[in-house]
The first five atom37 places (N, CA, C, CB, O) and aatype in JSON, in Angstrom:
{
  "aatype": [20, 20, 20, 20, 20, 20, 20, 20, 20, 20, 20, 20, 20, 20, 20, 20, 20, 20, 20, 20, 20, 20, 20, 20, 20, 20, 20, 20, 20, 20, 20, 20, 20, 20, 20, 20, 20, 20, 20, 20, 20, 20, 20, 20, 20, 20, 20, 20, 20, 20, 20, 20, 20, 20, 20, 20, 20, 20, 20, 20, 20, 20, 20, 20, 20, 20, 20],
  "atom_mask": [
    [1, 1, 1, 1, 1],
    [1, 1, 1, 1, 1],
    [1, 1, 1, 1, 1],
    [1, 1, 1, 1, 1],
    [1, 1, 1, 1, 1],
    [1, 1, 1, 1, 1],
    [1, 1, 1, 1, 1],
    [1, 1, 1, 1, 1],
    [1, 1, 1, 1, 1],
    [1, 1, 1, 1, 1],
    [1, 1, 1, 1, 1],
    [1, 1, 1, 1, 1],
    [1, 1, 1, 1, 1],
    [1, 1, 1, 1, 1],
    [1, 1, 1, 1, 1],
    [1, 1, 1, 1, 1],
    [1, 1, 1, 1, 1],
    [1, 1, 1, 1, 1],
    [1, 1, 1, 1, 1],
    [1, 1, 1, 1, 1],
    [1, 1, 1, 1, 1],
    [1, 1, 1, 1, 1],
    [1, 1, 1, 1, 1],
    [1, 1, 1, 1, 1],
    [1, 1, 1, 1, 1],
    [1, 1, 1, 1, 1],
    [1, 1, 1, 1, 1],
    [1, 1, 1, 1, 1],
    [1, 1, 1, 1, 1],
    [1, 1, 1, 1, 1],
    [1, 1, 1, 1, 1],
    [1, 1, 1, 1, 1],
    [1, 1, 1, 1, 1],
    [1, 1, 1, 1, 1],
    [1, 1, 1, 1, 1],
    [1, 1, 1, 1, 1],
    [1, 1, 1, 1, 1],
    [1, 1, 1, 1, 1],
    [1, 1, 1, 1, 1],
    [1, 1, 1, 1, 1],
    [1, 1, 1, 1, 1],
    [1, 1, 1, 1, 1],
    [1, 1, 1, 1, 1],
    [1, 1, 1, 1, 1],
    [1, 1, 1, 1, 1],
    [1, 1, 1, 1, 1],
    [1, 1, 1, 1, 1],
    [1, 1, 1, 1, 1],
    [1, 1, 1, 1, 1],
    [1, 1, 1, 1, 1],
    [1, 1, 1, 1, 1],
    [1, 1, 1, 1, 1],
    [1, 1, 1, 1, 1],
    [1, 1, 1, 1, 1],
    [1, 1, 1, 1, 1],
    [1, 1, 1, 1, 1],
    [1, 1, 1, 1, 1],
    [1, 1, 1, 1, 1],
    [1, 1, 1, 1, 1],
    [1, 1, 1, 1, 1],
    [1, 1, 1, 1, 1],
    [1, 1, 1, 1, 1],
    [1, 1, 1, 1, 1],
    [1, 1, 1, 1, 1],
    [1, 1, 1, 1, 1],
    [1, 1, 1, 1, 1],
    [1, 1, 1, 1, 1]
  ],
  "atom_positions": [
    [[-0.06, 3.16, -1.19], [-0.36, 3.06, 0.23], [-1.01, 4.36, 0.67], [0.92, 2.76, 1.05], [-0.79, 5.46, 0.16]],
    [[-1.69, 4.15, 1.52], [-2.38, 5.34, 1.92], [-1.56, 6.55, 2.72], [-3.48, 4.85, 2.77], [-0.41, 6.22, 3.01]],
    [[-1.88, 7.65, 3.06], [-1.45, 8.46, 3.42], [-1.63, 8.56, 5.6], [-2.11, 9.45, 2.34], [-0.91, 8.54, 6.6]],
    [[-2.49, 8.63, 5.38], [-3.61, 8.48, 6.68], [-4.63, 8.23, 6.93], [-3.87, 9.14, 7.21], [-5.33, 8.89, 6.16]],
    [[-5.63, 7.29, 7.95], [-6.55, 6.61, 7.87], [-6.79, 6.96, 9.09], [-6.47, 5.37, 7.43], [-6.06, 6.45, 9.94]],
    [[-7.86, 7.91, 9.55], [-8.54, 8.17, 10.89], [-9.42, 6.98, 11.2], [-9.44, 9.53, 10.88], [-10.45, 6.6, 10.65]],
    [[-8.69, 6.42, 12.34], [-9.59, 5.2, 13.24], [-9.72, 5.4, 14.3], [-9.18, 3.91, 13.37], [-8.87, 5.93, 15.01]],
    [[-11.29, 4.89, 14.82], [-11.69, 4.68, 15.97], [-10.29, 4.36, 16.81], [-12.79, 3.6, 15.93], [-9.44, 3.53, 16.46]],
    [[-10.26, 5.12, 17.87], [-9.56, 3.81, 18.98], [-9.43, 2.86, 18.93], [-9.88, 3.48, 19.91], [-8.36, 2.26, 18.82]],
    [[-10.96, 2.24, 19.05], [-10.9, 0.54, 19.22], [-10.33, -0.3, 18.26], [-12.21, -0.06, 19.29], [-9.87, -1.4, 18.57]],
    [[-10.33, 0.33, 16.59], [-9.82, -0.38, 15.54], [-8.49, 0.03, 15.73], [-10.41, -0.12, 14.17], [-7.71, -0.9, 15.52]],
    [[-7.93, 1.09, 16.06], [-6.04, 1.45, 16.09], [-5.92, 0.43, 17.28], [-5.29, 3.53, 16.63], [-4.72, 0.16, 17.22]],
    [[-6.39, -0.25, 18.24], [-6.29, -1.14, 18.85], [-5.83, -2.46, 18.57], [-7.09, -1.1, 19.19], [-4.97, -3.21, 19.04]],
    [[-6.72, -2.5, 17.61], [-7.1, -3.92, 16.93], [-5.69, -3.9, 16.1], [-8.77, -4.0, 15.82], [-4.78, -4.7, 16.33]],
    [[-5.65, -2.9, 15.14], [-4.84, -2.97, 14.58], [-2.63, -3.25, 14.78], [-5.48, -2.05, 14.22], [-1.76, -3.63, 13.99]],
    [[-2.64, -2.86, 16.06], [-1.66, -2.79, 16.84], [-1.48, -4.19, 17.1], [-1.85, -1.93, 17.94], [-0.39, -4.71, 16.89]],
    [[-2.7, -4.99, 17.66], [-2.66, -6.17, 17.88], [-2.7, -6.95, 17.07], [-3.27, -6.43, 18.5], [-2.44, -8.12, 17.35]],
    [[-3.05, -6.54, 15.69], [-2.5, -7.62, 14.42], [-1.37, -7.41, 14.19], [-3.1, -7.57, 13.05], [-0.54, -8.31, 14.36]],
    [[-0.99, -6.06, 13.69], [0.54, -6.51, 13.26], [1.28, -7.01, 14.34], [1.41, -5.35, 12.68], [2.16, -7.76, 13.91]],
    [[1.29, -6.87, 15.96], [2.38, -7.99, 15.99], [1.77, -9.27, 15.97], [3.29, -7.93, 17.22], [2.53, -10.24, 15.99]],
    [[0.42, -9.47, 15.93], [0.55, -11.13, 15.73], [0.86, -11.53, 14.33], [-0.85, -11.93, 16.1], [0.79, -12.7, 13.95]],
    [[1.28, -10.33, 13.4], [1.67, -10.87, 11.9], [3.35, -10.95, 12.28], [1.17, -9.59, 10.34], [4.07, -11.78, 11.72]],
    [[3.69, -10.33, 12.95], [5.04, -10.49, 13.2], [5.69, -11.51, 14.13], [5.4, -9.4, 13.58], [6.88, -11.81, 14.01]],
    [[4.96, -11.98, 14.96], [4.86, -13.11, 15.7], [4.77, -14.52, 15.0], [3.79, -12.91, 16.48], [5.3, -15.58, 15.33]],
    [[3.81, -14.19, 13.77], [3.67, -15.25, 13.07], [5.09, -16.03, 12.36], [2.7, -14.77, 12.1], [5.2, -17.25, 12.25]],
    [[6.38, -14.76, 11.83], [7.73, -15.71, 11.87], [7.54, -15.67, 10.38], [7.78, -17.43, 12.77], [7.5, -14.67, 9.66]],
    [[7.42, -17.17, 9.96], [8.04, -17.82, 8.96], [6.51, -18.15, 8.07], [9.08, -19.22, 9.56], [6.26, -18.33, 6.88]],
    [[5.79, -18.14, 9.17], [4.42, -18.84, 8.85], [3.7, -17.88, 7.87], [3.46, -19.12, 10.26], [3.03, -16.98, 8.37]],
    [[3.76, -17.98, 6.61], [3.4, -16.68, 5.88], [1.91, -16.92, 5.69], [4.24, -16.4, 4.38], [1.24, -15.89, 5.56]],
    [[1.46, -17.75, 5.67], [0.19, -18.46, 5.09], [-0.58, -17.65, 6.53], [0.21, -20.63, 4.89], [-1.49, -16.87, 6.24]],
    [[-0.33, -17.76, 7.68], [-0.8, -17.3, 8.94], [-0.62, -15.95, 9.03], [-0.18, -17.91, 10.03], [-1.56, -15.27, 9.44]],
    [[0.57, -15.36, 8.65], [0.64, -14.21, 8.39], [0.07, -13.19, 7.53], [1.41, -14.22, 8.29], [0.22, -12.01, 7.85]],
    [[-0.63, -13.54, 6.35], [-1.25, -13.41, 5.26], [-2.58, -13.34, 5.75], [-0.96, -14.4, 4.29], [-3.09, -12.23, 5.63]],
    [[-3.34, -14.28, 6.31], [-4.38, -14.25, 6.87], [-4.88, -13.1, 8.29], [-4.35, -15.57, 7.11], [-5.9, -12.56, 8.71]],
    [[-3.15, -13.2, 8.69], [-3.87, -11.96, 9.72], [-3.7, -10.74, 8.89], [-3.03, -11.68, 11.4], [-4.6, -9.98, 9.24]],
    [[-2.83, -10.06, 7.76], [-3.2, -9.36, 6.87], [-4.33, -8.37, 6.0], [-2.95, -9.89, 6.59], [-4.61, -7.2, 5.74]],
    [[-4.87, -10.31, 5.71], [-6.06, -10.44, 5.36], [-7.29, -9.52, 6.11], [-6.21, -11.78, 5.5], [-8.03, -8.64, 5.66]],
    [[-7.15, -10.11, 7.43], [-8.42, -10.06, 7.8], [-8.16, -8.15, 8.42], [-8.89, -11.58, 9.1], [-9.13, -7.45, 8.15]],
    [[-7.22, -7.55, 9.0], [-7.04, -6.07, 9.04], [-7.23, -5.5, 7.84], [-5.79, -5.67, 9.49], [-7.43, -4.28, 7.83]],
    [[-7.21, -6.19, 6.66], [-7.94, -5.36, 5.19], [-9.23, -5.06, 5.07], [-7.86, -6.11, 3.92], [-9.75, -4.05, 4.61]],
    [[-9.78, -6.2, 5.6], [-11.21, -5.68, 5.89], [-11.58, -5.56, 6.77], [-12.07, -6.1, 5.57], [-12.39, -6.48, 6.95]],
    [[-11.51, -4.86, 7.7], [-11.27, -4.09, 8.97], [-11.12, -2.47, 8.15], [-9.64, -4.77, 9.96], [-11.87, -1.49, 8.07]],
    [[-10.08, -2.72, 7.76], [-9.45, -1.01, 7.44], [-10.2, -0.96, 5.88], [-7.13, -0.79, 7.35], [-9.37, -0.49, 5.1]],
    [[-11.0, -1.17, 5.44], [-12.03, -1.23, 4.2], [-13.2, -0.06, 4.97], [-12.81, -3.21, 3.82], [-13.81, 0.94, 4.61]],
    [[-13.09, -0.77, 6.06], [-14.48, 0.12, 6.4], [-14.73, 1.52, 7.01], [-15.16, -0.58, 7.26], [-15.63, 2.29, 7.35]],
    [[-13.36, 1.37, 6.92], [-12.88, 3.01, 7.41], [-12.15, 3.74, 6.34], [-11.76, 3.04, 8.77], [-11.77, 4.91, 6.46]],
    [[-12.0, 3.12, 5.48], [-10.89, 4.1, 3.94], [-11.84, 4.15, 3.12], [-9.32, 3.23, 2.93], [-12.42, 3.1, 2.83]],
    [[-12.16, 5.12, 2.66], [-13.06, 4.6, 1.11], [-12.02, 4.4, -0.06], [-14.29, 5.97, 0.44], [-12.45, 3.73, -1.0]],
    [[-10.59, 4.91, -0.19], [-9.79, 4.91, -1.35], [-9.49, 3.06, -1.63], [-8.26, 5.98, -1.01], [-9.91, 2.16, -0.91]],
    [[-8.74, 2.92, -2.75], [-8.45, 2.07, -2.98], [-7.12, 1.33, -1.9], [-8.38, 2.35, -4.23], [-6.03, 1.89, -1.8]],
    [[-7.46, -0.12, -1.07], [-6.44, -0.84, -0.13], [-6.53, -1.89, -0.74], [-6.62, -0.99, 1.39], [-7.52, -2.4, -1.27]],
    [[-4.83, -2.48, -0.61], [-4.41, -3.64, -0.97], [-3.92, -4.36, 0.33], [-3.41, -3.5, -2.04], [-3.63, -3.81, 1.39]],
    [[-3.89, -5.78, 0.01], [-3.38, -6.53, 1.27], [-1.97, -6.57, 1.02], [-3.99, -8.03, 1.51], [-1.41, -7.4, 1.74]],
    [[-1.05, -5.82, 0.05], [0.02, -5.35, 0.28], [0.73, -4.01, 1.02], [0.22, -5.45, -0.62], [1.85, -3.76, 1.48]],
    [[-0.86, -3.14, 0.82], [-0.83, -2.04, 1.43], [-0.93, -2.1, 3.03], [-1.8, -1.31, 0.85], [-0.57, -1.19, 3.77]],
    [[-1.43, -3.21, 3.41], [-1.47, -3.57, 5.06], [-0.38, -4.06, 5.44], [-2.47, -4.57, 5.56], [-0.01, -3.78, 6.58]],
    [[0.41, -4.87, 4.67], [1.56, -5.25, 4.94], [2.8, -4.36, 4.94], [1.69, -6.15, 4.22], [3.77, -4.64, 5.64]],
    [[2.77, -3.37, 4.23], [3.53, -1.99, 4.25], [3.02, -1.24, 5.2], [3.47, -1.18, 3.0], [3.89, -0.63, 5.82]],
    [[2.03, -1.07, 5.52], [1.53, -0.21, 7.09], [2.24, -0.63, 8.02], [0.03, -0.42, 7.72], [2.87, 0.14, 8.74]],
    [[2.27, -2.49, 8.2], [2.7, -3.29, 9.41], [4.1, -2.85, 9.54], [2.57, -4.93, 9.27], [4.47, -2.29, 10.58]],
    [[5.07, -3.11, 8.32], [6.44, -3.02, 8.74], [6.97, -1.32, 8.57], [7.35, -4.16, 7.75], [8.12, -1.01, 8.88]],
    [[6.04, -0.37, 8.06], [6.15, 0.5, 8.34], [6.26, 1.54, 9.73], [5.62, 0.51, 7.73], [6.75, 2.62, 10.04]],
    [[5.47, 0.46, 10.31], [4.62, 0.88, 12.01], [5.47, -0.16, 12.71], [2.48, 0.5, 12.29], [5.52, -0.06, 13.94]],
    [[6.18, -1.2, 12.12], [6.88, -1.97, 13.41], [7.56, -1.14, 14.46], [8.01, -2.93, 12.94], [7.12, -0.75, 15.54]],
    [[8.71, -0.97, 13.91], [9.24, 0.05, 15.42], [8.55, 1.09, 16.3], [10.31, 0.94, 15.06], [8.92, 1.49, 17.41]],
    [[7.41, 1.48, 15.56], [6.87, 3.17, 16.36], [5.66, 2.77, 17.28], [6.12, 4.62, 15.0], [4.66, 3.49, 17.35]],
    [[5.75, 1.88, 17.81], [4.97, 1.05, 18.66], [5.7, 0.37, 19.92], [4.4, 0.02, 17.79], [5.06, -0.36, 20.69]]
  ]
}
């Protein structure tokens, strides 16, 4: 997992607003996965190191509470 990832505003935005709609998502993993998904490539274009869509999912529940 990465260390730190300097983002625009508008993407730490974005990003805030996916994980809770991944957390909102519940049970629905398939929905949850997809919103995952799609903040991976989002945050692709701002990391050059190597990201996994497990590594977004460890950001999310990493960052749940500090929000």
């Amino acid at each position: 997992m990465p260390k730190t990832i300097n983002l625009p505003p508008a993407v730490a935005r974005d990003f805030i607003r996916d994980m809770r709609a991944f957390f909102a998502a519940g049970h629905d993993t398939i929905k949850a996965d997809g919103i995952a998904a799609q903040q991976l490539h989002l945050l692709r274009e701002h990391y050059s190191g190597k990201l996994r869509l497990t590594d977004v999912k460890e950001m999310f529940v990493a960052m749940r509470d500090q929000v």
